[in-house]
gemmi code that builds the backbone of each chain (N, CA, C; Angstrom):
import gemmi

chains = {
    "A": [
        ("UNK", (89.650, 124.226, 107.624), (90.069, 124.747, 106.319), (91.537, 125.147, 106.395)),
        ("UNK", (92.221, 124.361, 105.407), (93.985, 124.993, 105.754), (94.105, 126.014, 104.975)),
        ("UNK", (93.275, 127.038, 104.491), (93.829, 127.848, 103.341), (94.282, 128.037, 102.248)),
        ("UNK", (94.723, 128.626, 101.610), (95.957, 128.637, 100.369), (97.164, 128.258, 100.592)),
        ("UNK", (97.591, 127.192, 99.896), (98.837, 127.153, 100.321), (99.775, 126.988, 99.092)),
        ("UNK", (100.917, 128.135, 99.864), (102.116, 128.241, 98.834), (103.519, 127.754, 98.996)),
        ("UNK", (104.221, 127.363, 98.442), (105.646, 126.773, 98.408), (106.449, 127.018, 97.218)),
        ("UNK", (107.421, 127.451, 97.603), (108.365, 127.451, 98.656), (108.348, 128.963, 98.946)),
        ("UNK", (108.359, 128.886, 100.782), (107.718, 130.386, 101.228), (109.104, 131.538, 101.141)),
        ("UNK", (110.399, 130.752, 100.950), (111.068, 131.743, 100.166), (112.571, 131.042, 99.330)),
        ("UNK", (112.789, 131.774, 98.368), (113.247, 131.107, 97.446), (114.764, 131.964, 96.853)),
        ("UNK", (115.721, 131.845, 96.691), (116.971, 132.661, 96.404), (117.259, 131.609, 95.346)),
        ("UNK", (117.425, 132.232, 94.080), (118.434, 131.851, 93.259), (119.220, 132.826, 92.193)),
        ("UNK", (120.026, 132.404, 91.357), (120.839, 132.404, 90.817), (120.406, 133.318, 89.133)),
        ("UNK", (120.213, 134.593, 89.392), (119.969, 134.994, 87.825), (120.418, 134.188, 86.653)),
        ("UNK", (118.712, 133.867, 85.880), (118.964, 132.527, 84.839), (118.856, 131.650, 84.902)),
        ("UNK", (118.364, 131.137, 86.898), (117.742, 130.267, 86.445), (116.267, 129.764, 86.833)),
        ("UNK", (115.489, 128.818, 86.543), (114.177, 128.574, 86.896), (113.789, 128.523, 87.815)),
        ("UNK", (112.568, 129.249, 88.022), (111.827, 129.094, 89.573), (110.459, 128.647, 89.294)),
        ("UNK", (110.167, 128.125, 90.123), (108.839, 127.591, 90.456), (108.091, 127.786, 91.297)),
        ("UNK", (107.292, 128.518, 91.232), (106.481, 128.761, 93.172), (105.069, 127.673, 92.781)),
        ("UNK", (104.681, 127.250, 94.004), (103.123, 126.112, 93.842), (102.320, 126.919, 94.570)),
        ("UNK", (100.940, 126.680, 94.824), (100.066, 127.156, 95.199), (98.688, 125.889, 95.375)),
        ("UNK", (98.295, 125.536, 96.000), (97.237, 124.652, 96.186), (96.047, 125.492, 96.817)),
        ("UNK", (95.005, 125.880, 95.810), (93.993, 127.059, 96.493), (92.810, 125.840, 97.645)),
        ("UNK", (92.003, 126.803, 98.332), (91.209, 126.428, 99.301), (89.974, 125.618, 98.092)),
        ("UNK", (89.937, 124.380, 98.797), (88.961, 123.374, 98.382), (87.561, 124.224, 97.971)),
        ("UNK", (87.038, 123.742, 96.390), (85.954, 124.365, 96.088), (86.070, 125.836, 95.957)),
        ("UNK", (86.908, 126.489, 95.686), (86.991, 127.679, 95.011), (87.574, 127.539, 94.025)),
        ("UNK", (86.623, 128.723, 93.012), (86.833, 128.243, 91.540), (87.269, 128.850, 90.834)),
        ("UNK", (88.154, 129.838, 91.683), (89.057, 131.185, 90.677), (90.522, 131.444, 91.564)),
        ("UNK", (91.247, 131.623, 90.802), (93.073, 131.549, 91.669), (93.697, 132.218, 90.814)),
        ("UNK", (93.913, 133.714, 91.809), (94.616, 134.293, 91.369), (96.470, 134.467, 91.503)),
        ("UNK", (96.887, 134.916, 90.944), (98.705, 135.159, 90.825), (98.890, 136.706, 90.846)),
        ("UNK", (99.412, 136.847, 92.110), (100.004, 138.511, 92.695), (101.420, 138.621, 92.755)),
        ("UNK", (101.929, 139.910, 91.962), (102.973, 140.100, 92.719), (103.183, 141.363, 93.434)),
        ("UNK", (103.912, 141.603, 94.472), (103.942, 142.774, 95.302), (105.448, 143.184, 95.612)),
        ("UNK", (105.585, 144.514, 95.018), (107.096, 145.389, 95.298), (106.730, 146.455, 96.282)),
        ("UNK", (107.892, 146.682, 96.505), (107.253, 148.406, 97.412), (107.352, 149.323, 96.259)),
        ("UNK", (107.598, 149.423, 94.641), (107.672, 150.443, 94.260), (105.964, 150.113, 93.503)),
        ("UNK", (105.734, 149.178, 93.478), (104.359, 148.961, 92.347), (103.507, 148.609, 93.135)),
        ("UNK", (103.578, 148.169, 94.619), (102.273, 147.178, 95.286), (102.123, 145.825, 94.721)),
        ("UNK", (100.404, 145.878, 95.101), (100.228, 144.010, 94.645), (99.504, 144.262, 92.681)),
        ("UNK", (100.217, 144.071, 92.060), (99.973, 143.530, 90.317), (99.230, 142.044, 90.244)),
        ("UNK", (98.091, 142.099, 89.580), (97.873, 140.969, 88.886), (98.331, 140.374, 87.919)),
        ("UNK", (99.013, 139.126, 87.799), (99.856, 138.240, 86.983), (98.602, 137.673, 85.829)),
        ("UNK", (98.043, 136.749, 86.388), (97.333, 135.882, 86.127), (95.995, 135.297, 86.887)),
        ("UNK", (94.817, 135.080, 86.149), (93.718, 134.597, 87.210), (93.077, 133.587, 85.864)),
        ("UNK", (93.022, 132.449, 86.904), (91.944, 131.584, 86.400), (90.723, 130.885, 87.119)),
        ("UNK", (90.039, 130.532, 85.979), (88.521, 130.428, 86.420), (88.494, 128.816, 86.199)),
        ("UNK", (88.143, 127.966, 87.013), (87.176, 127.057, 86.702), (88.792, 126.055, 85.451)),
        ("UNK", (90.016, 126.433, 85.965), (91.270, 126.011, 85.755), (91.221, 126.526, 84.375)),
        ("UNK", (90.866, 127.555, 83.826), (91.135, 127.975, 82.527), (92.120, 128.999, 83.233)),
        ("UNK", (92.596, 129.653, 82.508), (93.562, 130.785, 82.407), (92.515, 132.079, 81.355)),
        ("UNK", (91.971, 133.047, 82.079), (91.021, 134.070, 82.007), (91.405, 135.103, 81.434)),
        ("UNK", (92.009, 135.333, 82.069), (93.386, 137.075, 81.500), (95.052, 137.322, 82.500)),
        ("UNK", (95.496, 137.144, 81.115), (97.383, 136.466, 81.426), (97.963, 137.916, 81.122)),
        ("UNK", (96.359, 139.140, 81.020), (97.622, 140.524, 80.479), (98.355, 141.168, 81.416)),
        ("UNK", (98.395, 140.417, 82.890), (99.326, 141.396, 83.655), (100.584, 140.292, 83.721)),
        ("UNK", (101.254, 139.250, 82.761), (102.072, 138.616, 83.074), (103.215, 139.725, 82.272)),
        ("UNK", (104.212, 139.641, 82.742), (105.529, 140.937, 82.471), (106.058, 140.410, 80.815)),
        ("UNK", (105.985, 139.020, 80.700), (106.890, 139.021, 79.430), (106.516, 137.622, 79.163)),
        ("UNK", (107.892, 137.394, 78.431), (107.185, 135.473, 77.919), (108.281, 134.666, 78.822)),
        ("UNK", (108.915, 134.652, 79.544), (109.380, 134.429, 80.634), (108.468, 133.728, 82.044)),
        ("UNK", (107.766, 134.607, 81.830), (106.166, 134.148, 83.014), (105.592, 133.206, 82.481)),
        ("UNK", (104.849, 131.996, 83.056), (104.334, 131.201, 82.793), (103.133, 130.607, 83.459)),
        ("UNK", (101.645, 130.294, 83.332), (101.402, 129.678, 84.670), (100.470, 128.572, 84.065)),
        ("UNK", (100.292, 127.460, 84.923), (99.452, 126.526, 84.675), (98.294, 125.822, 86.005)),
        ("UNK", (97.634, 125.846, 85.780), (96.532, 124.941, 86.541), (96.199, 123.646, 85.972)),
        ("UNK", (97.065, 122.464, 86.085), (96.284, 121.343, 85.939), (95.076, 121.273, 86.061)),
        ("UNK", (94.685, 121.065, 87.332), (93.696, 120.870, 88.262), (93.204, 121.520, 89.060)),
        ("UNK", (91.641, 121.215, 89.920), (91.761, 122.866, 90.047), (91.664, 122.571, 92.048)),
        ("UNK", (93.146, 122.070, 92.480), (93.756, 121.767, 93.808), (95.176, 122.371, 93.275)),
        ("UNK", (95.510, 122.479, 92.519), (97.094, 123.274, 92.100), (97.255, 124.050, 90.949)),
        ("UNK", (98.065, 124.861, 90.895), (98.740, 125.575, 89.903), (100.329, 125.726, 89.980)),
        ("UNK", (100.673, 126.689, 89.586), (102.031, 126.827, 89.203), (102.403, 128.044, 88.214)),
        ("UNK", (103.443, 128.874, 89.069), (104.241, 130.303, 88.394), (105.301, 130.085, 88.105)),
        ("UNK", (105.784, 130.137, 86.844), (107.336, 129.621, 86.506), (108.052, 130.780, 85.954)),
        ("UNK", (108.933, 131.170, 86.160), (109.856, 131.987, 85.707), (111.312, 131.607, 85.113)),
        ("UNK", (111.718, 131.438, 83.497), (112.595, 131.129, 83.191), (113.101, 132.309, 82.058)),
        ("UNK", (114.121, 133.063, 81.998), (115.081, 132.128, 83.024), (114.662, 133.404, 83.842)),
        ("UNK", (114.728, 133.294, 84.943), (114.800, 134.876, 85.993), (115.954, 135.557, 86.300)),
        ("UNK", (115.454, 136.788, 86.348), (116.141, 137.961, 86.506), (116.396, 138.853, 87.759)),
        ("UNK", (117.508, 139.269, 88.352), (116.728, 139.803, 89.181), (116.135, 140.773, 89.768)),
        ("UNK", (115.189, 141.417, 88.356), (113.976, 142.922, 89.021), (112.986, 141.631, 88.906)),
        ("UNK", (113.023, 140.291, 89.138), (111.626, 139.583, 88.988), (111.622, 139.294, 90.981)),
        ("UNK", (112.496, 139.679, 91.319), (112.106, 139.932, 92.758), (111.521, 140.577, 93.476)),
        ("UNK", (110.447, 139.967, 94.059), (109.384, 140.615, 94.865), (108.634, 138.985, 95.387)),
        ("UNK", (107.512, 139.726, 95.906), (106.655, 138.539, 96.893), (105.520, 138.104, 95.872)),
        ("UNK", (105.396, 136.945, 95.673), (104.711, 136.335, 94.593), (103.443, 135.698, 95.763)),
        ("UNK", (102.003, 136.395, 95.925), (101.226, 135.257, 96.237), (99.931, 135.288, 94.950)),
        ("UNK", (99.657, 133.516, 95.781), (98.283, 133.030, 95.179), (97.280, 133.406, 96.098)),
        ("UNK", (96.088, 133.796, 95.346), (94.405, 134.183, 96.193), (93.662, 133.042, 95.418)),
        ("UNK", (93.030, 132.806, 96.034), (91.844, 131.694, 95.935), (90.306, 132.777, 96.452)),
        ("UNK", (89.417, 132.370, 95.308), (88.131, 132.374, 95.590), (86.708, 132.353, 95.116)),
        ("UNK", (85.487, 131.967, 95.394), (84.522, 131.753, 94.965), (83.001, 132.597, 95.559)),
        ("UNK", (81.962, 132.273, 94.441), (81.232, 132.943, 94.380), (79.861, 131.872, 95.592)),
        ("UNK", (79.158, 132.833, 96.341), (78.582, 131.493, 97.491), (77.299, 131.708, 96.712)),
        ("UNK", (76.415, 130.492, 96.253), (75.025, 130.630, 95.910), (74.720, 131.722, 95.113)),
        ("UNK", (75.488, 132.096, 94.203), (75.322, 133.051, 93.358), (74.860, 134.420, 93.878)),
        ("UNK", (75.175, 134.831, 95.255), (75.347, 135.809, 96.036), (76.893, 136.762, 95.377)),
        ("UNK", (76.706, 137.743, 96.120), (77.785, 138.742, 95.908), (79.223, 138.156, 96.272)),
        ("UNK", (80.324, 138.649, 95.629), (81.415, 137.944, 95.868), (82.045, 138.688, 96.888)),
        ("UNK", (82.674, 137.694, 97.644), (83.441, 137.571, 99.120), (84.593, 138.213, 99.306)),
        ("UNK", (85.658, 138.860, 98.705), (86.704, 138.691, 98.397), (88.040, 137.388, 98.161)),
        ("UNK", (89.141, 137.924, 98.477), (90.021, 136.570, 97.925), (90.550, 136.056, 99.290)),
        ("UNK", (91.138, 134.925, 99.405), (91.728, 134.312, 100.696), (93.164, 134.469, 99.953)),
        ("UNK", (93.949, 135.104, 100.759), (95.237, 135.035, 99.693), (96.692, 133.860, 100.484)),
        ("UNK", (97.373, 133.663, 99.912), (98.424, 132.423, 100.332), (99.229, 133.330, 101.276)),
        ("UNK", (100.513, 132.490, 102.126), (101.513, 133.314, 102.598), (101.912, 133.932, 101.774)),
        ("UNK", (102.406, 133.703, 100.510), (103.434, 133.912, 99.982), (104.816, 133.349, 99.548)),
        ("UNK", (105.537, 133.664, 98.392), (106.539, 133.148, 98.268), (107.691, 134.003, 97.758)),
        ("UNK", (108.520, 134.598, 98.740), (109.364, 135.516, 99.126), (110.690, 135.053, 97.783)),
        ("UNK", (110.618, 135.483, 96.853), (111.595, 135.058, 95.749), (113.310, 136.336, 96.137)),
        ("UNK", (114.037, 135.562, 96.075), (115.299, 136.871, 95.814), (115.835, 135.918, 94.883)),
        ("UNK", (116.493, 137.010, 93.616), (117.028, 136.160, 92.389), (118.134, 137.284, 92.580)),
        ("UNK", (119.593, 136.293, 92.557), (121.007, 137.391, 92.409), (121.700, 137.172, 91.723)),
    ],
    "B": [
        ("UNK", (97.687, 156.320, 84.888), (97.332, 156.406, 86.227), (96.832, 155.388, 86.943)),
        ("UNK", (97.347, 155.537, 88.515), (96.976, 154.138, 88.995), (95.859, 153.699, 89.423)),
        ("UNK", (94.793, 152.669, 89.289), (93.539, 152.937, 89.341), (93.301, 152.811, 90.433)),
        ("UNK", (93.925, 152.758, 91.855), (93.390, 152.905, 92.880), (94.364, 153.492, 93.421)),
        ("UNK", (94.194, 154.825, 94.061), (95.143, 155.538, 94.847), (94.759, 156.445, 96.103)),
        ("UNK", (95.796, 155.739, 96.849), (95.743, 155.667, 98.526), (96.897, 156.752, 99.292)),
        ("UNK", (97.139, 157.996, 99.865), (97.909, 158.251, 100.744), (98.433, 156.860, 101.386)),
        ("UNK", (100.227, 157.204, 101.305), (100.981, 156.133, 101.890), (101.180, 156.146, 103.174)),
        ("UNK", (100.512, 156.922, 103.849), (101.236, 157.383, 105.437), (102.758, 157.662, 105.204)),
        ("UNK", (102.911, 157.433, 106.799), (101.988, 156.815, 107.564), (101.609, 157.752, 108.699)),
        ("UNK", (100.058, 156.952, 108.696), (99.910, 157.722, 109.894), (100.401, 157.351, 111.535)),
        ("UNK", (100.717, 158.252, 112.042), (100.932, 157.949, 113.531), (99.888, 158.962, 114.399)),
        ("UNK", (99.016, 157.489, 115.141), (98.723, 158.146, 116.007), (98.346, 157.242, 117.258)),
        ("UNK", (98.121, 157.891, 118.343), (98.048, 156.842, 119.960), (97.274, 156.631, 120.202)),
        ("UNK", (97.076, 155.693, 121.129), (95.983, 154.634, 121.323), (94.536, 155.361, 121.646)),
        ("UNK", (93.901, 154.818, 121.542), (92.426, 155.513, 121.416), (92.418, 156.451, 120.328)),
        ("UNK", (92.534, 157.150, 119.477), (92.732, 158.079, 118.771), (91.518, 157.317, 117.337)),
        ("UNK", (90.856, 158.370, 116.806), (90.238, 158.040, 115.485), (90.697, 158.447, 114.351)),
        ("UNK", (90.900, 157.349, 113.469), (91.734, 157.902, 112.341), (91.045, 157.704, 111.357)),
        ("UNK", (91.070, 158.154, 109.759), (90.148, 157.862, 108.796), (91.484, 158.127, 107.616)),
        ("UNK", (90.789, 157.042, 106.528), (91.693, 156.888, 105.716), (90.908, 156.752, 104.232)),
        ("UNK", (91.084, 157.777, 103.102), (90.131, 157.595, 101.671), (91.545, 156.996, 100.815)),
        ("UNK", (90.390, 156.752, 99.983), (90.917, 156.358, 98.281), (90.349, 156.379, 97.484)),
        ("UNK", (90.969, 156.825, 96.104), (90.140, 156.935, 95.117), (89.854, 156.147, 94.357)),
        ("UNK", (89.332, 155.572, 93.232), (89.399, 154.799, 92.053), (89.175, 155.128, 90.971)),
        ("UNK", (89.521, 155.399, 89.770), (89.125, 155.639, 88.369), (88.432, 154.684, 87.374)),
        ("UNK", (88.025, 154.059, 88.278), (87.200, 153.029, 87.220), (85.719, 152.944, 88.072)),
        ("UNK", (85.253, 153.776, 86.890), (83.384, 154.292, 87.238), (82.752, 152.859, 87.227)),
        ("UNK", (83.114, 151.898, 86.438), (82.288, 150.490, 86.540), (82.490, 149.597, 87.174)),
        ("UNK", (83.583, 149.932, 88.298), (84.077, 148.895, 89.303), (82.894, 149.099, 89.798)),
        ("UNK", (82.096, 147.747, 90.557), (81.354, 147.226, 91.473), (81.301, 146.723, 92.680)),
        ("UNK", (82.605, 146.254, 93.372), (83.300, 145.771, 94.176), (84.299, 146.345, 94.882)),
        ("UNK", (83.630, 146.438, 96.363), (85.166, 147.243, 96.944), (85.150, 146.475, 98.353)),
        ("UNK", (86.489, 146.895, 98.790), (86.890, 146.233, 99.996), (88.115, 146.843, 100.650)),
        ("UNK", (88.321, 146.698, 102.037), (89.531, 147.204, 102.724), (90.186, 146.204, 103.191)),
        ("UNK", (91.587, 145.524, 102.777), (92.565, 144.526, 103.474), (93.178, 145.249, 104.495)),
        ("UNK", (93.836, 144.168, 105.259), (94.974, 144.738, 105.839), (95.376, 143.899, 105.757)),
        ("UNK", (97.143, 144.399, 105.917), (98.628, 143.712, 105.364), (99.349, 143.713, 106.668)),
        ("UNK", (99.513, 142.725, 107.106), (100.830, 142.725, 108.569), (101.889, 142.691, 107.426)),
        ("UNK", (103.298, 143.533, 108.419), (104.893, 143.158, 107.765), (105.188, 142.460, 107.886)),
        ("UNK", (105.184, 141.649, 106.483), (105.910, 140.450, 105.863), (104.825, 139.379, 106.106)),
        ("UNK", (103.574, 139.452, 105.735), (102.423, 138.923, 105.809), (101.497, 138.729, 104.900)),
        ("UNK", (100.609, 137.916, 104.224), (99.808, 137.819, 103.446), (98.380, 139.047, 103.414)),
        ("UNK", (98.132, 140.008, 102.615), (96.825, 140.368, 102.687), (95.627, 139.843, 103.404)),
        ("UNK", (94.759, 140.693, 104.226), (93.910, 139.784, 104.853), (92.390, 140.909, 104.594)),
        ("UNK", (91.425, 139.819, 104.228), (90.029, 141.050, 104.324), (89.905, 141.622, 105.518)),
        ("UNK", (89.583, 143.101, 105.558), (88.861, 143.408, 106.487), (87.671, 143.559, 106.725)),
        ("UNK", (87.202, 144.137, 105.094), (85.987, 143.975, 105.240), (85.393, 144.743, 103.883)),
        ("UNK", (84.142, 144.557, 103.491), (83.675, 144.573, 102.611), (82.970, 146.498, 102.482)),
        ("UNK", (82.926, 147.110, 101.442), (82.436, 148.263, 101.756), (81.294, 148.459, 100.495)),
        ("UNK", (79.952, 148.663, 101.337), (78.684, 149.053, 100.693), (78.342, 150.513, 100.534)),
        ("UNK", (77.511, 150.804, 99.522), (77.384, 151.964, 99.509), (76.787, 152.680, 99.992)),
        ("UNK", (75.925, 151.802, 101.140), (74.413, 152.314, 102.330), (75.443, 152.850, 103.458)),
        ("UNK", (77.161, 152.104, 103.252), (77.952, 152.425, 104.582), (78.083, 151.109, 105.631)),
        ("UNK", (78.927, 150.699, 105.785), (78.809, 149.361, 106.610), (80.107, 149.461, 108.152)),
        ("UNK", (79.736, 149.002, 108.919), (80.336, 148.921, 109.981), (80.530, 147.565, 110.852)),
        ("UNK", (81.743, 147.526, 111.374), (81.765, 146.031, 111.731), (82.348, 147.064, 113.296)),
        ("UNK", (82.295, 146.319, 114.532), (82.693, 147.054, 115.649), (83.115, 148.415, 115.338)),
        ("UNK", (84.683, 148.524, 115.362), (85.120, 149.847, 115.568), (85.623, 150.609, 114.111)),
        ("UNK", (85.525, 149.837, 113.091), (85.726, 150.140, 111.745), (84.029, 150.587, 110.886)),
        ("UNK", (84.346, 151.475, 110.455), (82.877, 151.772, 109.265), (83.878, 152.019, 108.249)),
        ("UNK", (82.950, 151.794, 107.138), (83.441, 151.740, 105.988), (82.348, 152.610, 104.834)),
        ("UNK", (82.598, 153.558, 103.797), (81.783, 154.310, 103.518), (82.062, 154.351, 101.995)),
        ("UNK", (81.106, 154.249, 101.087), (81.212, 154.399, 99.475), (80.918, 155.606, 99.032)),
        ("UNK", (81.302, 156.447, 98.262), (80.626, 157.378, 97.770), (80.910, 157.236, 96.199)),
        ("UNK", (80.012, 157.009, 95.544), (80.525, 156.417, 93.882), (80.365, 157.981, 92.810)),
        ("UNK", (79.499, 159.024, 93.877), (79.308, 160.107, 92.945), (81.059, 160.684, 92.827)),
        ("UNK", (81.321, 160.660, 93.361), (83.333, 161.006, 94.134), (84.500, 160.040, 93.611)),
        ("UNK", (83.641, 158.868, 93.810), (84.296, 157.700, 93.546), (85.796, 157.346, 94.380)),
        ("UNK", (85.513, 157.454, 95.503), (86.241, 157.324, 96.936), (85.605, 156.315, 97.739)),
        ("UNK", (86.212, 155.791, 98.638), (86.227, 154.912, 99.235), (86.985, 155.220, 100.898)),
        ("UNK", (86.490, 155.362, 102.231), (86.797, 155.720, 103.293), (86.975, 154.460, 104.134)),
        ("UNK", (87.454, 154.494, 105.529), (87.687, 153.622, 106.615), (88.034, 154.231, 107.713)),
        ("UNK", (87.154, 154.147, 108.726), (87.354, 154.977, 110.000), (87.902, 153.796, 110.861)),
        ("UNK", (88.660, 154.299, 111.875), (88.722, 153.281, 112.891), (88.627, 154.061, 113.636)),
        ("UNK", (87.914, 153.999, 114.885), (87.335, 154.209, 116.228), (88.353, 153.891, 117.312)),
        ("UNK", (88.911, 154.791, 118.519), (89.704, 153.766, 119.723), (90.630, 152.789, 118.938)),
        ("UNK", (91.813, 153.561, 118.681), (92.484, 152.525, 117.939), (93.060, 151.723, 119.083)),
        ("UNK", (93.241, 150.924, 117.735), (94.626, 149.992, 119.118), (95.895, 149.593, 118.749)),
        ("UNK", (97.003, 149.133, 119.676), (98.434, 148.945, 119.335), (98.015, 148.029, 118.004)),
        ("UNK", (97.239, 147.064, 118.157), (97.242, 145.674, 117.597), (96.450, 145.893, 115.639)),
        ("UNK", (96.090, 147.438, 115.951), (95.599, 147.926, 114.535), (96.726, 148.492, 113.815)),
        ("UNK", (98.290, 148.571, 114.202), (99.420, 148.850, 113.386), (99.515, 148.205, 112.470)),
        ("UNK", (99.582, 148.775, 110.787), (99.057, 147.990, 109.625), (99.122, 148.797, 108.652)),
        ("UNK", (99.205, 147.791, 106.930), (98.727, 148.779, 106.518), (97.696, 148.339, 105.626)),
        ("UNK", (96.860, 149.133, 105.366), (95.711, 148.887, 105.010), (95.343, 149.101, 103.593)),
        ("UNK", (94.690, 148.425, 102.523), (94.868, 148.301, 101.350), (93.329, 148.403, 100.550)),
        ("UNK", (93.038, 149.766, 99.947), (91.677, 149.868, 99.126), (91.652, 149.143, 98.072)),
        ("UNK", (90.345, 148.564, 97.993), (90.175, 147.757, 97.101), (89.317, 147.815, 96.024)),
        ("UNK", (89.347, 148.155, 94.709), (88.062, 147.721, 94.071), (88.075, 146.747, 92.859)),
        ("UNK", (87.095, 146.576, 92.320), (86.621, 145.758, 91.280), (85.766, 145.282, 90.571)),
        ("UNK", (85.201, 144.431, 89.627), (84.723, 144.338, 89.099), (82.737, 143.324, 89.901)),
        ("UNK", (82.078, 143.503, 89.668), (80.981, 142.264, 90.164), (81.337, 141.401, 90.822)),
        ("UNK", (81.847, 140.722, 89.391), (82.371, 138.905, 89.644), (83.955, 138.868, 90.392)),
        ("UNK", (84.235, 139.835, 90.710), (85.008, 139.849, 91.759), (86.387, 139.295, 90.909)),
        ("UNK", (86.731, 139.058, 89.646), (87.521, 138.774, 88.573), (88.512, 139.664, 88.701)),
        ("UNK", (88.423, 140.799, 88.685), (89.671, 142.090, 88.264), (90.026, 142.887, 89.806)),
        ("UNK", (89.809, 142.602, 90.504), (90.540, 143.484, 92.147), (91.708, 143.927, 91.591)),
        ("UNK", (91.209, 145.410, 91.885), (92.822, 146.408, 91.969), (92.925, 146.712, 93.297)),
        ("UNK", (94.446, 146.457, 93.492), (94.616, 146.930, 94.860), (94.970, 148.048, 94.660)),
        ("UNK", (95.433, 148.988, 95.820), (95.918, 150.292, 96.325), (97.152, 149.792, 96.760)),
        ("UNK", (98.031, 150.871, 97.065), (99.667, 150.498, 97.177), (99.576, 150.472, 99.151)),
        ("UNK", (98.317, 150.794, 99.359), (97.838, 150.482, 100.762), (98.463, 152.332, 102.080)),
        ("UNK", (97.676, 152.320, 102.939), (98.365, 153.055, 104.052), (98.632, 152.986, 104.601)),
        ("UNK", (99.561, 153.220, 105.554), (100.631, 152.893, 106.892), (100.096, 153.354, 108.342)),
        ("UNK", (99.585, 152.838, 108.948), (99.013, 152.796, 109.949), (99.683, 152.099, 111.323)),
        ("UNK", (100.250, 153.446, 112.190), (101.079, 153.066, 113.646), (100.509, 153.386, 114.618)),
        ("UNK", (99.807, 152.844, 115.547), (99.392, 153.459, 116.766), (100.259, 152.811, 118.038)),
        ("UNK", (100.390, 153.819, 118.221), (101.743, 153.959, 119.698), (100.993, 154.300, 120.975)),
        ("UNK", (101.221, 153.520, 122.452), (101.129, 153.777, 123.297), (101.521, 155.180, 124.231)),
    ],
}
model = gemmi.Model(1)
for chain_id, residues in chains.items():
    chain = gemmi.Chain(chain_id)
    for i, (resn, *xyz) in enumerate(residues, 1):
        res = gemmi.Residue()
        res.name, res.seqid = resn, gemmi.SeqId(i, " ")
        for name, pos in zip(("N", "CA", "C"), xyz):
            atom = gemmi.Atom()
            atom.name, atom.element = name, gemmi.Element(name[0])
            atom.pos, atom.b_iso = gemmi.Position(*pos), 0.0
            res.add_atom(atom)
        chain.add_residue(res)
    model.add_chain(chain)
structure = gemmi.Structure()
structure.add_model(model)
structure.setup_entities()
């Protein structure tokens, strides 16, 4: 099992302009979540979707945030244009429910270490 | 208010030493709890799941009390390799809404 995987594991740009972080969750899990983590706030929920819907988008900061799940092997966090208090560590969690048993917690990604200047 | 709140440390303490660490939660209908730990500059990782009968995996127990609505983690004989910090968790059933804790700081020194 390779995990969650996120790209690009860190990212510097240019206040204003677009970022993109990817995320490819662990095969057969059917919910992927979007974290972000500061030292003044911790880890915030962005976004979580189920079953590649988009579930509840109320922890996204503004209309700036964006996210999509094609499919449910990828997604995608876009930030246009960015700023930079949108710096912090952006990961994806992946996870599912086994045999309609109690849920497991999340497998979460490295991460994707954003600095916007 | 934040719905899960954790003392930040950190604590320091030396090897072998037992340390215990609560948190609270304000959400009476969370169903779901759990303790991560966070290496620096590292992805969240489960540690482990916490029931309300009390659950223990080796040197960690983990303890619910929902009348309180706290959430504990002992570690037993610590070790260098348990420097961390550690992150309360709760949530919903379907495991949909996890709030984290801003987590505690955990150093054990030789």
């Amino acid at each position: 099992d390779a995990g969650v995987i996120q790209s690009p594991r860190h990212e510097v740009t240019e206040m204003g302009q677009e970022v993109t972080l990817r995320c490819k969750p662990i095969s057969g899990h059917n919910s992927l979540f979007w974290y972000r983590q500061t030292m003044m706030r911790g880890l915030e929920l962005l976004i979580y979707f189920n079953n590649n819907v988009p579930i509840d988008d109320s922890g996204m900061p503004e209309d700036r945030f964006s996210a999509k799940m094609p499919n449910a092997s990828f997604s995608t966090l876009k930030i246009q244009p960015s700023e930079p208090r949108d710096s912090a560590v952006y990961f994806c969690a992946s996870s599912s429910r086994t045999g309609g048993h109690s849920f497991y917690g999340y497998t979460f990604g490295s991460g994707t270490r954003l600095t916007v200047v | 208010r934040k719905e899960v709140e954790q003392d930040p440390g950190p604590f320091n303490v030396p090897e072998g030493a037992t340390v215990a660490f609560n948190c609270t939660y304000s959400n009476s209908a969370s169903q779901s709890f759990f303790w991560y730990r966070q290496d620096c500059r590292k992805e969240p990782k489960l540690l482990m799941s916490v029931y309300s009968s009390g659950n223990e995996d080796g040197r960690f127990t983990a303890q619910l009390n929902r009348a309180s609505q706290y959430i504990s983690l002992l570690i037993r004989d610590s070790k260098l390799s348990d420097s961390a910090t550690y992150l309360c968790v709760s949530g919903n059933q379907a495991g949909t809404a996890l709030i984290f804790g801003k987590g505690t700081t955990l150093s054990v020194s030789s």
